[in-house]
N, C-alpha and C positions, 0 to 999 in steps of 0.2 A: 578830651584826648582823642585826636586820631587816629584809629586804629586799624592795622592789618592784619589777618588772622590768615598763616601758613598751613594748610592740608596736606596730609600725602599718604595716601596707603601703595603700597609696591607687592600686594598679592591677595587672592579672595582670602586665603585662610588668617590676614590680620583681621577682617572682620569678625571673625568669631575669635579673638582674642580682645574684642573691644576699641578697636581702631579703626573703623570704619568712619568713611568719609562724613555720615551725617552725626556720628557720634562725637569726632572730633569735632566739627562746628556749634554741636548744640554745646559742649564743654567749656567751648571759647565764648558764645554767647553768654553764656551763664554767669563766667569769671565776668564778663563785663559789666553785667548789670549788676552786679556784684561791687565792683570797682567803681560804679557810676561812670562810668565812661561811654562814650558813641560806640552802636551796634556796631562789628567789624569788619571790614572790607576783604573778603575769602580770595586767596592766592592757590587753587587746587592743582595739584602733581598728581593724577589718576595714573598709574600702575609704573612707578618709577622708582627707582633704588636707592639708597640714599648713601650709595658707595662715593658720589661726585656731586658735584654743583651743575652738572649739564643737565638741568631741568629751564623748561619752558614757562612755568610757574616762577619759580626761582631766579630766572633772568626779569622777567616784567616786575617781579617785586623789586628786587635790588636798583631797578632800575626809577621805579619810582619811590624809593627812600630816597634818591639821589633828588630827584625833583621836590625833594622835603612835602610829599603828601603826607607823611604820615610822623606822628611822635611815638607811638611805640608797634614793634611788632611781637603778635603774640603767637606760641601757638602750644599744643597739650603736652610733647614731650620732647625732649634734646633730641634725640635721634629723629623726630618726626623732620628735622631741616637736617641734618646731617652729621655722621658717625665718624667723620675724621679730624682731628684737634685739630691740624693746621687750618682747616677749611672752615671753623667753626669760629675760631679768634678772628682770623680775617673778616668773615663774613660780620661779625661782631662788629669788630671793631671800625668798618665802610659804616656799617648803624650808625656809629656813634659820633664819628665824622660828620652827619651831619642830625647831630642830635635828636637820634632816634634809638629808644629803648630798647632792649629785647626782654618779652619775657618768659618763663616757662611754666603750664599752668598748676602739671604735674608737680614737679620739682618743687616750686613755690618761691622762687627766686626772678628779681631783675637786676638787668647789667646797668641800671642807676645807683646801686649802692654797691660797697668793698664786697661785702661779705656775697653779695649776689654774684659779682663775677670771679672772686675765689670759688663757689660753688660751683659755675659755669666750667670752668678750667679743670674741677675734679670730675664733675658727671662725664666730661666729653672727655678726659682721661682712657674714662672706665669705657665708654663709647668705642674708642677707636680700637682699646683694648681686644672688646668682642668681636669688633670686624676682621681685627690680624689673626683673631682663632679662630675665627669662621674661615678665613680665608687660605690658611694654610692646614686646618683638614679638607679644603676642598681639592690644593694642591697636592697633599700627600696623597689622598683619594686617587687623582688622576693620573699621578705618576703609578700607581700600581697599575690600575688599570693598562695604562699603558705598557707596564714592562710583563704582568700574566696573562693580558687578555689579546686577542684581536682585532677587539669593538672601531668603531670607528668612531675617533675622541672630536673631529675639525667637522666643519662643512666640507663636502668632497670638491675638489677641482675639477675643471673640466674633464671631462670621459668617463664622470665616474659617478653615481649615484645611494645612497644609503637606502641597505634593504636588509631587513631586521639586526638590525643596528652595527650592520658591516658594509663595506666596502664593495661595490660590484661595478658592474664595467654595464658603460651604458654605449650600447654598439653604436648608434649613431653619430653620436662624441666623440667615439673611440676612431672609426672611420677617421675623420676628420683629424685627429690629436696626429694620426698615420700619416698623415698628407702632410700637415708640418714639418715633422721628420724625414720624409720623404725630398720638402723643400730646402732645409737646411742642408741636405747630404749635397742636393744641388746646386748651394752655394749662395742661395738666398739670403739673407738678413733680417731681421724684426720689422721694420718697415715694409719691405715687398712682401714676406710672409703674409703681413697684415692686411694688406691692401688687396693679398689674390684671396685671402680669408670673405675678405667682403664681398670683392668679384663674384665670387662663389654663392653669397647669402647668407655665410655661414656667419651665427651671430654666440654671442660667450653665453656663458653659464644665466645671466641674467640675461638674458635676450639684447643687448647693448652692441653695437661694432667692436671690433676691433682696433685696436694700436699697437703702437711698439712696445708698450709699457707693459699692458697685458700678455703679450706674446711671449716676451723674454720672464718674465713671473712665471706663468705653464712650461716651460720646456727647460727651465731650470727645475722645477719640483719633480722630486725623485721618487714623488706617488706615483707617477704613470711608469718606472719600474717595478711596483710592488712595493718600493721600501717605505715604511710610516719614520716617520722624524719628530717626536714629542717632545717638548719643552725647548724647545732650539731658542724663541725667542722671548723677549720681557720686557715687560711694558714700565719702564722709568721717569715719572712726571711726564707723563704723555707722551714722551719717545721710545719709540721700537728699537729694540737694539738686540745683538744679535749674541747670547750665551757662549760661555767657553764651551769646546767640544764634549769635554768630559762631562757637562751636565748634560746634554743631550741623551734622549731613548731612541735608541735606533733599531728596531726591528725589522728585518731584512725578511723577505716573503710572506710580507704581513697582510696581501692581499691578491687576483691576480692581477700580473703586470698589463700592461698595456702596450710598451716600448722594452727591449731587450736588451738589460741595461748595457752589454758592449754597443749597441747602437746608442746610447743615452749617451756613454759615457765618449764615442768616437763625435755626437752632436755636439757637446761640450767645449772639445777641445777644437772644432772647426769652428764655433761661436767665439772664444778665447783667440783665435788665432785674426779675427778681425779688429781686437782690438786696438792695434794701434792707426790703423787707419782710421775711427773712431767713425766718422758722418760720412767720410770718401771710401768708406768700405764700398757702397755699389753703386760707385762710378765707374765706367770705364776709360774713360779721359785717360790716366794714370795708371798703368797697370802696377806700380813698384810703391805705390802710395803708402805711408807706414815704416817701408824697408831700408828704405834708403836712407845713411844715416856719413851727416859730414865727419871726416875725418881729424877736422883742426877742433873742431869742438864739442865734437860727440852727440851734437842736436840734430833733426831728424833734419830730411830736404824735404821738402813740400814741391807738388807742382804746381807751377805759375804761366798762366797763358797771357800771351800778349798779341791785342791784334794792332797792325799798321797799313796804313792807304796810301799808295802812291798811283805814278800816272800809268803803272802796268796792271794795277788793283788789288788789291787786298789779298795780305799775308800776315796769319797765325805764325807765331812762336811757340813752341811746347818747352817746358825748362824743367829741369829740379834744379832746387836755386837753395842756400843753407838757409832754416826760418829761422833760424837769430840772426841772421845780419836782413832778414827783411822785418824780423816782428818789431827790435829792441837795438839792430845795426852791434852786437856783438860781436859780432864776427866779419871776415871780410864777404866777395863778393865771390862765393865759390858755386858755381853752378857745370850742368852740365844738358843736352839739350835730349829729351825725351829719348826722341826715338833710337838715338846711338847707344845709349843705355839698355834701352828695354832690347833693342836684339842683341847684342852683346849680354846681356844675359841667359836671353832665350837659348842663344845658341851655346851659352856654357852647360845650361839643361840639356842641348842637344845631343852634345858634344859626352857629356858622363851617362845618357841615356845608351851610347852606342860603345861605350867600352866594355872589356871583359871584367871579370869581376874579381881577376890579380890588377888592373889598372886602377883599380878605386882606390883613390886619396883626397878625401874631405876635411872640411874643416866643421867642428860641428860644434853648439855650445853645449858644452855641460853645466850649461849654472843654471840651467833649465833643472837637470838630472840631481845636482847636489841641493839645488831647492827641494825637491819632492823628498829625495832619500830624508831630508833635515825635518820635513814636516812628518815623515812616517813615521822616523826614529820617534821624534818628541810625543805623538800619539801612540806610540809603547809604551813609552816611560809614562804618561799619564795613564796609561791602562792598569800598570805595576801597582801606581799609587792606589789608582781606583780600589784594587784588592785590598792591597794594604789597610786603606781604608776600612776596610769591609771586616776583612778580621781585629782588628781594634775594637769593632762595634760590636762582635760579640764576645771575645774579653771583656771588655766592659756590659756586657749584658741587654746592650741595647737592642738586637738581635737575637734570632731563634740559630739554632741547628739548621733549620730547614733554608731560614732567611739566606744565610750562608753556604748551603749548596748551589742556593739557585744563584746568587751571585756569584758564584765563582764557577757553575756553569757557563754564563753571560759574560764573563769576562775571556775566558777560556775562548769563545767562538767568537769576540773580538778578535783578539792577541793574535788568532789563529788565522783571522780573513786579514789582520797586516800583514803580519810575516810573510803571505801570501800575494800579497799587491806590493812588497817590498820583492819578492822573487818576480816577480814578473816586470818590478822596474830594469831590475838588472839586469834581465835578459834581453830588455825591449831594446838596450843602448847599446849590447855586445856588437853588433856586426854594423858596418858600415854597411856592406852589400844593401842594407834593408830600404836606405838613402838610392843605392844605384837602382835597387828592380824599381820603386816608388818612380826615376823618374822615367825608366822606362813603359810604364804605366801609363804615365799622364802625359808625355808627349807631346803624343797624337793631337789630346783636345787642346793643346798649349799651342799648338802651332795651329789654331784652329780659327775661324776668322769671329768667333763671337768673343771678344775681347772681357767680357764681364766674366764668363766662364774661366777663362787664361788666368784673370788677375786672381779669382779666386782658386785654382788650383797650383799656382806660383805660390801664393802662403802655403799649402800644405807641404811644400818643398826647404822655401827657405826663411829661415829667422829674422836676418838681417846680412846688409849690403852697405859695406864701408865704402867710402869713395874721397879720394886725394888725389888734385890735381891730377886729372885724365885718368888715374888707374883706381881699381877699383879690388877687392875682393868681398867673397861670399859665406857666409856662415851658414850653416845649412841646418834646418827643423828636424830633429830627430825624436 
């Protein structure tokens, strides 16, 4: 018999429980000579978990039972390969595929006979059993933590370093986290960001460059406010996915801030507002890129250049031209030529820049407004439940007295910061005026000759730009 003998201790203190690496070997030895069979060929996983199959051990073995070295693998106990049932039939059953035994030394069972893999299916049962308990007091552990403590539960992000077991601001990070923000007010993107990050020498948390990827990851996290976010996301057969809101712990000055969340929050909505430009955000070719939107079929216009050579020389076209009659011929051949557009716009910003503030009549969208007020509303109502919840739990006695104060504390200073971001929606939308001082404001650098600047403070102005046959009107960002 061919044998392979699987090793794994995953911490010093199994050793003095009897599972140390040379104690498992000489066990497995022993069974063999035992069994008359060849001394065994050792597969050791030195300081690894046996929550998963991502062992380096574990891959070389599987991989040579595939090569049929081996007729049986041994090793001293079922959890010593692994504690979760699905992973363990499977694993099993690739053995067996290619006629290769499992055995277990402890247990005293192999998956060559019934009764051996009926027992295999009950021990790894009980196996996965104990990992779902271990696992979910680890969870409920954390979740308290999170909701009475301040500790700091993650590795910190950028600006931020752990110092006895909290959150602190690491100034030269911090610097630097400023300068991002500083760039995005100016209109920058996750790419240039990037790229002037590097310019600079400035390197991430792991000493690695920068990109786009990392960029937008840091100034989306609401750490560099102060605010901690606990259990927000969950790990599902290997995919990250992102919790309904109501499971989230959100402790709001759970640390100090670094970025003041009105600036976090005014970042945000300048990053959002490049969205539909998507890759032509910082270009300047196009100042209306995203905006412009055909009016026979509701698809956006893209700009299209076209050069030609004749015998007086070479002549550029600038267009917005409809992208479904260029991507997929949808639509017809509805275009319009850049530059007539873009001052005919400019100058309607000029134009409500210089009027009194009885002449202001916009068009603005509210489905911006009714989206938010629909999402705030609903995050009440799940607040409601949340209570609701809460009190059921101590009727039913799951809960203390105390339990129950403090959640309805916590819900209370929820409920309390909506209502609050709910009054401040509805203020934010009341006056048109806020449209005329904004373009009053901006102007200046819109009629400015650095055209990247213009296209990026033209989104803070307007939503979207219909256009039919020659005429066009304006929706305006509120």
């Amino acid at each position: 018999m061919r044998v392979a003998g699987y090793v794994r201790v995953s911490t010093d203190e199994q050793a003095e429980q009897g599972n140390s690496l040379f104690e498992q070997q000489e066990r497995m030895t022993a069974y063999c000579r035992a069994m008359n069979w060849e001394s065994p060929t050792f597969f050791i996983d030195d300081g690894y978990s046996a929550k998963n199959l991502k062992r380096p051990a574990v891959d070389r073995l599987v991989k040579e039972v595939s090569q049929q070295k081996f007729d049986v693998v041994l090793n001293t106990k079922l959890d010593r390969l692994c504690r979760n049932l699905l992973d363990l039939l499977q694993t099993v059953s690739h053995f067996q595929t290619y006629n290769c035994a499992y055995v277990s030394v402890s247990e005293g069972f192999d998956t060559s006979t019934a009764v051996g893999r009926m027992t295999m299916h009950v021990l790894g049962a009980f196996a996965e059993f104990e990992r779902e308990r271990i696992r979910e007091r680890v969870k409920d552990n954390m979740i308290s933590l999170a909701k009475n403590t301040h500790k700091a539960l993650a590795i910190p992000c950028f600006g931020y370093d752990i110092i006895d077991g909290h959150y602190a601001i690491n100034q030269n990070e911090a610097e630097s986290v400023k300068y991002i923000f500083d760039l995005i007010l100016q209109g920058y993107g996750h790419r240039s960001i990037s790229i002037s990050l590097n310019d600079k020498g400035i390197v991430t948390k792991r000493g690695k460059s920068w990109d786009q990827i990392n960029v937008k990851r840091l100034i989306n996290n609401r750490t560099l406010c102060g605010t901690r976010i606990f259990n927000m996301r969950e790990n599902i057969d290997g995919k990250i996915k992102i919790r309904d809101e109501s499971e989230w712990v959100v402790v709001e000055n759970n640390h100090p801030a670094i970025i003041e969340p009105s600036i976090f929050e005014e970042a945000q909505e300048i990053m959002n507002s490049r969205k539909p430009a998507r890759k032509h955000a910082e270009s300047e070719t196009y100042l209306l890129t995203g905006l412009v939107y055909c009016s026979h079929c509701n698809n956006t216009m893209g700009g299209q250049t076209n050069r030609s050579k004749n015998k007086y020389g070479e002549y550029e076209y600038f267009r917005y031209i409809c992208s479904s009659y260029v991507r997929k011929g949808g639509c017809k051949y509805h275009a319009v030529h850049r530059n007539d557009l873009e001052s005919s716009v400019i100058n309607e910003i000029r134009q409500l820049a210089s009027k009194s503030n009885k002449e202001v009549v916009v068009i603005t969208n509210s489905r911006s407004k009714e989206a938010e007020k629909i999402e705030l509303k609903n995050a009440l109502a799940k607040v409601d439940k949340k209570m609701q919840r809460q009190i059921e739990a101590y009727e039913n006695e799951l809960i203390s007295a105390e339990d129950l104060k403090k959640a309805r504390t916590r819900v209370e200073n929820e409920k309390e910061r909506l209502l609050k971001d709910l009054m401040n929606l509805e203020n934010k939308y009341t006056d048109a005026n806020v449209i005329h001082q904004r373009a009053k404001d901006l102007i200046g650098e819109i009629d400015g000759i650095d055209r990247k600047r213009s296209k990026f403070l033209i989104r803070q102005l307007i939503d979207q730009i219909d256009y039919k046959d020659g005429e066009y009107s304006i929706t305006w960002r509120i």
